[in-house]
LUMTORKOL-276552 format. One record per atom (N, C-alpha, C, O, CB): residue in one letter; atom name; x, y, z. Coordinates in steps of 0.1 Angstrom, whole numbers. Glycine has a CB too. Layout:
# LUMTORKOL-276552
{a; CA; {X; Y; Z}};
...
This chain:
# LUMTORKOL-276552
{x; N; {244; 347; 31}};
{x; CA; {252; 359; 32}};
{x; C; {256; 363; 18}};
{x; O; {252; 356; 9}};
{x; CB; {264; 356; 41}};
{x; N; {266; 377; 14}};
{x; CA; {270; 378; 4}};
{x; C; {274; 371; 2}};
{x; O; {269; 363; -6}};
{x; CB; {274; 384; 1}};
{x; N; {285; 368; 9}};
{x; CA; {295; 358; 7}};
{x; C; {292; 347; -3}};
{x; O; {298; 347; -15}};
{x; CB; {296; 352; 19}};
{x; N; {286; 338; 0}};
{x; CA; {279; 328; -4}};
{x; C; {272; 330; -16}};
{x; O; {273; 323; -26}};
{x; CB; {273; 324; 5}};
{x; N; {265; 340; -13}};
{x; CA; {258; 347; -27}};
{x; C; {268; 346; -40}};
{x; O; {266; 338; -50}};
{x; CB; {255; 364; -24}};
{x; N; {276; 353; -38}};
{x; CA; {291; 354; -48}};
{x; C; {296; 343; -52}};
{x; O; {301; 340; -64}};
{x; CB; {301; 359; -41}};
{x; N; {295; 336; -41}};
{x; CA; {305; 319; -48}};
{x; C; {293; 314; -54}};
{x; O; {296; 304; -60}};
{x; CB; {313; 304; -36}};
{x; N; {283; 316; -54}};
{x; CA; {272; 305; -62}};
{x; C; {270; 292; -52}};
{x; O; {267; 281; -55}};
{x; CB; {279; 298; -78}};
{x; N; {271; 298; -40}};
{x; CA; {263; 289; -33}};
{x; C; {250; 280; -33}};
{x; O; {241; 287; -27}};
{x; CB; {263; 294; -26}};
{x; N; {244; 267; -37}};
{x; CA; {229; 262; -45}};
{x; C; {224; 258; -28}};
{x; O; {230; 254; -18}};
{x; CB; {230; 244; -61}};
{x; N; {210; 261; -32}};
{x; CA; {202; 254; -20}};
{x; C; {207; 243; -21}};
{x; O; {214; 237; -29}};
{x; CB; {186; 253; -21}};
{x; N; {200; 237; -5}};
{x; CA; {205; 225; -2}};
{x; C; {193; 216; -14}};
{x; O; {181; 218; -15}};
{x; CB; {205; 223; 17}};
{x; N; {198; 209; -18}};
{x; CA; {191; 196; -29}};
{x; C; {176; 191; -20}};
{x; O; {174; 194; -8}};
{x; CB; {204; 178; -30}};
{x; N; {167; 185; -28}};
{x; CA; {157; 182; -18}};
{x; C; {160; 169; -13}};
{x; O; {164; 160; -21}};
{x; CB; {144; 183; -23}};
{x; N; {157; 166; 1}};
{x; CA; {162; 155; 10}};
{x; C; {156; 143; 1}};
{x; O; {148; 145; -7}};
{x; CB; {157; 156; 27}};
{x; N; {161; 132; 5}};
{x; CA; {161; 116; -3}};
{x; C; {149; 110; 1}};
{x; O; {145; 115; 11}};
{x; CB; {173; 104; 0}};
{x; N; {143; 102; -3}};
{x; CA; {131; 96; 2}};
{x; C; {131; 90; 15}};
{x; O; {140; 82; 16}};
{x; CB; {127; 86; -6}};
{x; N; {124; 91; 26}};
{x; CA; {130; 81; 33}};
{x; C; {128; 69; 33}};
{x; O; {118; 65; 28}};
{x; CB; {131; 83; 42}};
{x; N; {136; 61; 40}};
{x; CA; {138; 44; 40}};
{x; C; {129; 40; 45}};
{x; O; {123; 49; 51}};
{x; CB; {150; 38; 47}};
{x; N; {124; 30; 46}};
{x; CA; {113; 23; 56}};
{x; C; {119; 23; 68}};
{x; O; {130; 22; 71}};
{x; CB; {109; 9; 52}};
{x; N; {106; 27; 75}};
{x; CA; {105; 32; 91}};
{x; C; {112; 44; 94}};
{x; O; {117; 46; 105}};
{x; CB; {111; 21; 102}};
{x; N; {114; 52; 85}};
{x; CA; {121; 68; 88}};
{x; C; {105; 75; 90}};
{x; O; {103; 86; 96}};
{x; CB; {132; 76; 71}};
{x; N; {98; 69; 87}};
{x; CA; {87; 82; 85}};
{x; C; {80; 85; 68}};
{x; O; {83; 79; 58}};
{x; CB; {95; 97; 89}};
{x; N; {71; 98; 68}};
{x; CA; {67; 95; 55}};
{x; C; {73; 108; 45}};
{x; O; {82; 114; 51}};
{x; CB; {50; 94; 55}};
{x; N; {71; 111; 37}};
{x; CA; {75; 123; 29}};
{x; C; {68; 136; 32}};
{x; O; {56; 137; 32}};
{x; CB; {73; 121; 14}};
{x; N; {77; 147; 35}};
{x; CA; {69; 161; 39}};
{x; C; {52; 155; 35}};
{x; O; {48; 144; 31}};
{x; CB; {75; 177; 28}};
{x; N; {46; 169; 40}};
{x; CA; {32; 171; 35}};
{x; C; {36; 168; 20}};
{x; O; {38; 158; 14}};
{x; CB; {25; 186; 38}};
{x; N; {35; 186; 14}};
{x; CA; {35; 186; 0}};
{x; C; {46; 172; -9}};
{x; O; {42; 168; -20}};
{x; CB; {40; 201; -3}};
{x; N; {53; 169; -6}};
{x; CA; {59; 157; -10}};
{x; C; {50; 144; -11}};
{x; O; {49; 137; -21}};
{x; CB; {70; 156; -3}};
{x; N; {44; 141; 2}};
{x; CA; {35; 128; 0}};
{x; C; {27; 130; -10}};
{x; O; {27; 123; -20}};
{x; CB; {28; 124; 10}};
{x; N; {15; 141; -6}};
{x; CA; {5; 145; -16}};
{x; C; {6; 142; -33}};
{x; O; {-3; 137; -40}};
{x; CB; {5; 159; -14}};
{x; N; {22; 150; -37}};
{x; CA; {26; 150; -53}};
{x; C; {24; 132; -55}};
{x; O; {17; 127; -64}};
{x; CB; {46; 158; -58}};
{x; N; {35; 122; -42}};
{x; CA; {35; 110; -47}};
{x; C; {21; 101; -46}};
{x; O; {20; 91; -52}};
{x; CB; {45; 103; -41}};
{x; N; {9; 106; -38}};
{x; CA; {0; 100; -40}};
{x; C; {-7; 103; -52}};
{x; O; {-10; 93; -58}};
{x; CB; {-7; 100; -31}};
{x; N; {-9; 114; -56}};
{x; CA; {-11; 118; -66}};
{x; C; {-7; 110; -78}};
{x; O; {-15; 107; -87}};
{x; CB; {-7; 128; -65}};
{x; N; {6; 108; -78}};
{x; CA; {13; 98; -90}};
{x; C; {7; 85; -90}};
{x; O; {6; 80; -102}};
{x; CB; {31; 95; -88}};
{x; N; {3; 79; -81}};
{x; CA; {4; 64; -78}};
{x; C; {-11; 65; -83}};
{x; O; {-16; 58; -92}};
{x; CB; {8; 57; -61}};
{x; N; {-16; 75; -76}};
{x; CA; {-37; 75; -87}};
{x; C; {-33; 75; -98}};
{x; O; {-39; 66; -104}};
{x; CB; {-52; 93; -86}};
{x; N; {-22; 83; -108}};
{x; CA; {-26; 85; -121}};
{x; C; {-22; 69; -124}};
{x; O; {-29; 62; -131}};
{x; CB; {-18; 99; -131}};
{x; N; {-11; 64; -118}};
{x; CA; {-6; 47; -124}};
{x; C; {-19; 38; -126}};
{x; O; {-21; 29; -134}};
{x; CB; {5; 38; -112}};
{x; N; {-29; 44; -113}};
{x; CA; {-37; 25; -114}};
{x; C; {-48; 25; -122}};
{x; O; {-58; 18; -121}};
{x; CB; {-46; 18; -97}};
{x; N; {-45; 37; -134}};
{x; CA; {-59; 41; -141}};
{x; C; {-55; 29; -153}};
{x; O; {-50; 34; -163}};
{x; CB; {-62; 60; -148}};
{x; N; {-58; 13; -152}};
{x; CA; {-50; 6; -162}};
{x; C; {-56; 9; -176}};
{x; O; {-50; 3; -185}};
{x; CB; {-51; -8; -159}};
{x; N; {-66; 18; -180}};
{x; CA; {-71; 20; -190}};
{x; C; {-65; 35; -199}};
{x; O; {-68; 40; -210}};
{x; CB; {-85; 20; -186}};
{x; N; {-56; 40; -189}};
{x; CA; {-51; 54; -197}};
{x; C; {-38; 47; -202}};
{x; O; {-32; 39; -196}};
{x; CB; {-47; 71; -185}};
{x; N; {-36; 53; -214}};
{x; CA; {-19; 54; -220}};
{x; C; {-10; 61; -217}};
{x; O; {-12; 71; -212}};
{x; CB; {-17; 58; -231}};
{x; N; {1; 56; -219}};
{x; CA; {14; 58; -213}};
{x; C; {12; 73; -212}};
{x; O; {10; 77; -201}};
{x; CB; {27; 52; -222}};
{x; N; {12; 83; -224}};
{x; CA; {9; 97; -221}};
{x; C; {-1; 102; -215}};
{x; O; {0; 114; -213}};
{x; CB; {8; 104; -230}};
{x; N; {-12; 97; -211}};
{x; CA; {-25; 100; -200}};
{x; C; {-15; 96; -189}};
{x; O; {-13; 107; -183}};
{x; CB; {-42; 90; -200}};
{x; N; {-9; 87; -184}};
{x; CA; {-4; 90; -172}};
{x; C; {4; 98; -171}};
{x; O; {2; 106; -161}};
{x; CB; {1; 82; -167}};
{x; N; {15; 101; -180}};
{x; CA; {24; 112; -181}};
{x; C; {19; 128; -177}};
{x; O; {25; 135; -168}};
{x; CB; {28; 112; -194}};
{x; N; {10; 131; -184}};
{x; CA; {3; 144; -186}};
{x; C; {-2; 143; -171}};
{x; O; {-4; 154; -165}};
{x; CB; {-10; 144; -200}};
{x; N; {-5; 131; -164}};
{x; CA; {-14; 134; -154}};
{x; C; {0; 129; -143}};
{x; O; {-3; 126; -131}};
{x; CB; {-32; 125; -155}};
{x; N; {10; 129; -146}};
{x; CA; {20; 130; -133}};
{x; C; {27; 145; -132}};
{x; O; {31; 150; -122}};
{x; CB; {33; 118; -134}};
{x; N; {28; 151; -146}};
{x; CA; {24; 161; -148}};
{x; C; {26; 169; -139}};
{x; O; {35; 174; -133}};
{x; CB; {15; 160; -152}};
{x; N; {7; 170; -137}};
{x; CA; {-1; 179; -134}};
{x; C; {3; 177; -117}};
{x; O; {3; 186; -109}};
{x; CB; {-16; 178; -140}};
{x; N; {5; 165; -115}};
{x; CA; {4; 165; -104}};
{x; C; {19; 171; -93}};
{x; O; {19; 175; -81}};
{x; CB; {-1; 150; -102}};
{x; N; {27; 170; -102}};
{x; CA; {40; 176; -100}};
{x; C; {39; 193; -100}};
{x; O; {46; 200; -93}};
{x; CB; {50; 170; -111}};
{x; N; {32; 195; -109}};
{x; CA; {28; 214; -111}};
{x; C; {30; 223; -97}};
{x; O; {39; 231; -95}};
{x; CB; {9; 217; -117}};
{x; N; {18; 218; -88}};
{x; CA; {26; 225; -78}};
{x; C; {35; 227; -67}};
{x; O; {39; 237; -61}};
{x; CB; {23; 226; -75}};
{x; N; {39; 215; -67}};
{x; CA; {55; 212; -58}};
{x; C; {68; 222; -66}};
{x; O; {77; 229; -61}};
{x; CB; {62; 189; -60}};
{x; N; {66; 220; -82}};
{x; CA; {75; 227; -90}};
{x; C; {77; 241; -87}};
{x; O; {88; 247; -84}};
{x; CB; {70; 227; -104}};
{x; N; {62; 246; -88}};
{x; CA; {61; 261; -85}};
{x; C; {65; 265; -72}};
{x; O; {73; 275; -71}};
{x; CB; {47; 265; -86}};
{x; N; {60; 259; -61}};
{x; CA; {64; 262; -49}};
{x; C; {79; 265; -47}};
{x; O; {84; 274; -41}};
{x; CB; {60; 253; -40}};
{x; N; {87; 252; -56}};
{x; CA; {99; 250; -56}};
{x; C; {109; 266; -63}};
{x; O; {119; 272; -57}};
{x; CB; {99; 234; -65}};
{x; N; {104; 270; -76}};
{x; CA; {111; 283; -83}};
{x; C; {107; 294; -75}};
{x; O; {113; 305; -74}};
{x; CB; {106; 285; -99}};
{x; N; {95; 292; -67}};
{x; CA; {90; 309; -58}};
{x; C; {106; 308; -50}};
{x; O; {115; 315; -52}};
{x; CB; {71; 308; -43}};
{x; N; {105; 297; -39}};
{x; CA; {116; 299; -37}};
{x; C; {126; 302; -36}};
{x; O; {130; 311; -29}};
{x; CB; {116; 299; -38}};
{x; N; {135; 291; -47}};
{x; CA; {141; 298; -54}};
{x; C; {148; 314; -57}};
{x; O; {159; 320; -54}};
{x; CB; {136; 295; -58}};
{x; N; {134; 317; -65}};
{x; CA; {131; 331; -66}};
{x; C; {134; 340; -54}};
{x; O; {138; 352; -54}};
{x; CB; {118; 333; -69}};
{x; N; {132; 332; -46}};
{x; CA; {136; 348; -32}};
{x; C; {147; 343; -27}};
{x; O; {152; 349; -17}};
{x; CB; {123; 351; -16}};
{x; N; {152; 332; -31}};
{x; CA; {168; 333; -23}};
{x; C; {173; 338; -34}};
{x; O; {180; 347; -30}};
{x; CB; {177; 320; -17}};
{x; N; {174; 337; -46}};
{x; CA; {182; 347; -54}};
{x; C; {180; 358; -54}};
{x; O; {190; 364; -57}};
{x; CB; {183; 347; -65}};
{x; N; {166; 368; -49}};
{x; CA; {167; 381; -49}};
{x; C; {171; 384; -38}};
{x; O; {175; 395; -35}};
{x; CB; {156; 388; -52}};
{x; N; {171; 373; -28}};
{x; CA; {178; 380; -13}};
{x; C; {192; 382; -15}};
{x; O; {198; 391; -10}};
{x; CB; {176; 369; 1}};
{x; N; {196; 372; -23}};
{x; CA; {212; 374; -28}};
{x; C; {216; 384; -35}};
{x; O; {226; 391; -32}};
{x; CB; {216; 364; -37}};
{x; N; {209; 386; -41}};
{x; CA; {209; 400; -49}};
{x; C; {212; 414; -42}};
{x; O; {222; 421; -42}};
{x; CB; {196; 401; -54}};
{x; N; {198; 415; -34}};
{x; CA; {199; 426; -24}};
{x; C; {211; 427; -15}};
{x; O; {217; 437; -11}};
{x; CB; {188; 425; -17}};
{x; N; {213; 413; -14}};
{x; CA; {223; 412; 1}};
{x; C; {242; 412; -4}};
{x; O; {251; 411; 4}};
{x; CB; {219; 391; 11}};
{x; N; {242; 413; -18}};
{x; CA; {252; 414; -23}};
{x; C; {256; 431; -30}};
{x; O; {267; 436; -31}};
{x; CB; {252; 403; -32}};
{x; N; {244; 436; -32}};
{x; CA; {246; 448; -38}};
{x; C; {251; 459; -27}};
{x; O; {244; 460; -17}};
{x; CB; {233; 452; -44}};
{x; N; {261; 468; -28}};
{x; CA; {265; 478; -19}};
{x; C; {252; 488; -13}};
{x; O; {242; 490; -19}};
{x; CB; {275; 486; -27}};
{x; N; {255; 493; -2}};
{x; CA; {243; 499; 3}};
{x; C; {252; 512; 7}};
{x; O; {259; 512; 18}};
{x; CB; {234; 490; 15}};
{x; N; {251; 527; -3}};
{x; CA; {262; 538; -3}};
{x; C; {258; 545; 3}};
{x; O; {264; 555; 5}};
{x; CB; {267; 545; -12}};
């Protein structure tokens, strides 16, 4: 709502991992952490080859994450501006 808009209301945080026997991490959430755990077992890459490649693997959860974002602040936007 405006409302909310105005006070600076933040998305809700992204939910915690869950515990064993909750289940597994969204789609796109498992995906990024399998992703991580391939770049770890490469025992032949350096500390920055894994980096670079947790990286990459984080790139699109990030993005998905600011689109987002992006449209709850312009919804805020819109939904705060007077309409004369």
């Amino acid at each position: 709502s405006a409302h909310s808009c105005r006070l600076g209301v933040q998305p809700a945080p992204p939910r915690p991992l869950p515990q064993s026997g909750e289940g597994p991490p969204a789609p796109p959430q498992g995906a990024m952490f399998r992703c991580s755990a391939r770049c770890c077992e490469d025992g032949a890459a350096s500390m920055q080859q894994v980096q670079r490649c947790i990286e990459r693997c984080h790139a699109p959860l990030a993005r998905a994450q600011a689109i987002v974002t992006a449209e709850l602040e312009r919804g805020c936007v819109a939904s705060s501006t007077p309409a004369w």
